[in-house]
C-alpha positions as CSV (number, residue, x, y, z in Angstrom):
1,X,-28.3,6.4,10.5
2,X,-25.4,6.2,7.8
3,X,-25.9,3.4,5.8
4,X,-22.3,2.1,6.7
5,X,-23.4,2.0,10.5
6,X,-26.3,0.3,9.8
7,X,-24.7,-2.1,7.5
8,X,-21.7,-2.8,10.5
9,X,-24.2,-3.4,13.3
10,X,-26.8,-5.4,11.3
11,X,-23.8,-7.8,10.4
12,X,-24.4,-11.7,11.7
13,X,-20.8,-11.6,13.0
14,X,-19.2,-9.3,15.3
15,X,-16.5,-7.0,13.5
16,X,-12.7,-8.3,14.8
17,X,-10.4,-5.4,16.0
18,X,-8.1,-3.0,14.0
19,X,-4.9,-5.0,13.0
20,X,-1.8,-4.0,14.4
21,X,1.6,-3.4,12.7
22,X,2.9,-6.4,15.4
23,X,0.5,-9.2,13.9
24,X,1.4,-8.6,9.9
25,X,4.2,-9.1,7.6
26,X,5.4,-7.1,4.3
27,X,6.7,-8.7,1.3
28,X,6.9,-7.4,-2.3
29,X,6.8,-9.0,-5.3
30,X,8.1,-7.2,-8.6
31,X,6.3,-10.2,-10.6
32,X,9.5,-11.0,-12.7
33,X,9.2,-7.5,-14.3
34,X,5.2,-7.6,-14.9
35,X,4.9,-3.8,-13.7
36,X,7.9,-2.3,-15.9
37,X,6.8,-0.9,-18.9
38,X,6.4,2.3,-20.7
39,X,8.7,4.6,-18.5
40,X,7.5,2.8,-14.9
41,X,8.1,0.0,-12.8
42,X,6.3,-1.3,-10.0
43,X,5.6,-4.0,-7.5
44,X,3.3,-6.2,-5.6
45,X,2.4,-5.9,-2.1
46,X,1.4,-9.0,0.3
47,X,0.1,-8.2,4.1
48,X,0.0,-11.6,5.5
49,X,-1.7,-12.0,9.0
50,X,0.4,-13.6,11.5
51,X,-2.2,-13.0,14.0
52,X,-6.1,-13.0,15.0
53,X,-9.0,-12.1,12.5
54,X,-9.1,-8.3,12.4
55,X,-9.7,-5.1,9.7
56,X,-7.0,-3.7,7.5
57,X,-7.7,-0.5,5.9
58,X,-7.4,-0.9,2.2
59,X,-5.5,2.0,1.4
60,X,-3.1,1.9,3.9
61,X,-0.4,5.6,3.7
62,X,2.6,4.6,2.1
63,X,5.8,5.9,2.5
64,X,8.6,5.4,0.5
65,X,12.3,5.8,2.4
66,X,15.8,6.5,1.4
67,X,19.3,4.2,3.0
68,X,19.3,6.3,6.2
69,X,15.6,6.0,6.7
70,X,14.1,9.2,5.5
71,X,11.2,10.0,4.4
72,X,11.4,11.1,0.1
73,X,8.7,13.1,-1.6
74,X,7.4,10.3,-3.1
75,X,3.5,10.6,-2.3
76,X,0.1,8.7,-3.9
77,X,-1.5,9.6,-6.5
78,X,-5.0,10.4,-5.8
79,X,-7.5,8.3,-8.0
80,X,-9.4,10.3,-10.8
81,X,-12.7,11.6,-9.4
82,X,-12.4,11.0,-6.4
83,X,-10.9,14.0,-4.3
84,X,-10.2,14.3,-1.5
85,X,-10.1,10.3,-1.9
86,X,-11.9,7.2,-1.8
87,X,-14.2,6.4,1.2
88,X,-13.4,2.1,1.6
89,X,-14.6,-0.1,4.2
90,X,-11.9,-1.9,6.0
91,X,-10.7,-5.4,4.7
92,X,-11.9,-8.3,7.4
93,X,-8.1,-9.9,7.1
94,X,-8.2,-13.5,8.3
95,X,-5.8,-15.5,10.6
96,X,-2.7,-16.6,8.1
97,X,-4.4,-14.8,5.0
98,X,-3.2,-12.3,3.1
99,X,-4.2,-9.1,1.2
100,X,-2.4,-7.7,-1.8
101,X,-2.3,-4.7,-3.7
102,X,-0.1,-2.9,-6.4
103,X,1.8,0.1,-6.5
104,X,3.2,1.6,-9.7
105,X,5.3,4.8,-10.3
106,X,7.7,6.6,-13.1
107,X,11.0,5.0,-13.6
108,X,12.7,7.2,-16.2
109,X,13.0,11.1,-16.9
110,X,9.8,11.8,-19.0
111,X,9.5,15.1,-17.4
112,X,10.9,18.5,-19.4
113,X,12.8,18.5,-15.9
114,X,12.9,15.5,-13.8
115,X,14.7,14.5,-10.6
116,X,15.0,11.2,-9.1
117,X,14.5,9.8,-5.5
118,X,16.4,6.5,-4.6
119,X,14.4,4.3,-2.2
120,X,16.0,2.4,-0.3
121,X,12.5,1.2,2.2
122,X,8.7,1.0,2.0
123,X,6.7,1.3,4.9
124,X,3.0,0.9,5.2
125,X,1.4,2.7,8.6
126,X,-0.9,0.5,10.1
127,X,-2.8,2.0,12.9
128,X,-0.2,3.6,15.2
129,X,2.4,1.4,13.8
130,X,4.1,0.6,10.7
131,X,5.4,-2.1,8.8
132,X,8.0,-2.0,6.3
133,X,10.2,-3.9,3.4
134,X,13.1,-3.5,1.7
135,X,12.7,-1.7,-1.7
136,X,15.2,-0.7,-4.4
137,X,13.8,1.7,-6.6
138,X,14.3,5.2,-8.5
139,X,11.7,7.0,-8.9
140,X,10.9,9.9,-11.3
141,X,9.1,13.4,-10.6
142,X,8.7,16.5,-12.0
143,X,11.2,19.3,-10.4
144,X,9.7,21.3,-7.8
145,X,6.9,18.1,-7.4
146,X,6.8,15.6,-5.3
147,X,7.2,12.3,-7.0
148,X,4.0,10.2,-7.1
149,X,2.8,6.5,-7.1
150,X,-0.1,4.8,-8.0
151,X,-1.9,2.4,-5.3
152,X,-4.5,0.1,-5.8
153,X,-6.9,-0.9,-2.4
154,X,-5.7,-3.9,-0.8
155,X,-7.8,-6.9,-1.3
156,X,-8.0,-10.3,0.3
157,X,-6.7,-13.8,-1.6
158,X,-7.5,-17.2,-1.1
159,X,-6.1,-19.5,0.7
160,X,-3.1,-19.6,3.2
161,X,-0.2,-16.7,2.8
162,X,3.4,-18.6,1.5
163,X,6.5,-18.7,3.6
């Protein structure tokens, strides 16, 4: 037996349901500027959990979307040594917590040929469902590329999720 099964079913409490888009909130956070910096910017994510106890995945897909709701080329970066990706345990999110992450990406043409996305929307897929935030961003990639961001998991904080 996987040592992730056996881990999951030894556990002293039972394992709460998949969240669903309808019990969690979105808000970002640029951290008065703490992710701009050397030709990037970034921001803060907070899922707080309107809802029940239940498992968030902690590298949720993130989509980045343009004024009329497109989807851009923006994708994630995949971490170093780790292809095809990170294997992560779901985050147990708890009623009125929240669980935060960072995403970071290129804000200026460093490329030999750049173009630029405008984003208008984030949206975060959560199960078969998605929840989203308003974003204004530009973002930088390399011509004939898609753009890319940098995503760290989502982990929980203490305490009760502000406003």
């Amino acid at each position: 037996m996987p040592i992730l099964a056996t881990l999951l079913l030894t556990a002293s409490s039972p394992l709460p349901p998949p969240c669903q888009a309808g019990q969690l909130r979105l808000s970002l956070d640029a951290g008065d500027g703490d992710f701009n910096g050397m030709s990037h910017a970034g921001t803060g994510l907070s899922v707080r959990n309107m809802g029940q106890d239940c498992l968030l995945a902690t590298l949720p897909r993130i989509q980045m979307r343009d004024a009329r709701n497109r989807i851009l080329p923006v994708v994630r970066q995949a971490p170093r040594g780790m292809h095809p990706g990170p294997a992560m345990v779901p985050l147990r999110l708890a009623a009125g917590h929240r669980a935060v992450a960072e995403i970071r990406w290129v804000a200026g043409p460093v490329f030999p040929r750049s173009r630029s996305v405008h984003v208008a929307r984030i949206t975060l897929t959560i199960g078969a469902g998605a929840i989203s935030s308003p974003l204004t961003a530009e973002v930088f990639g390399a011509v004939g590329q898609p753009a890319t961001f940098e995503q760290t998991p989502l982990r929980a904080v203490e305490g009760m999720a502000a406003g």
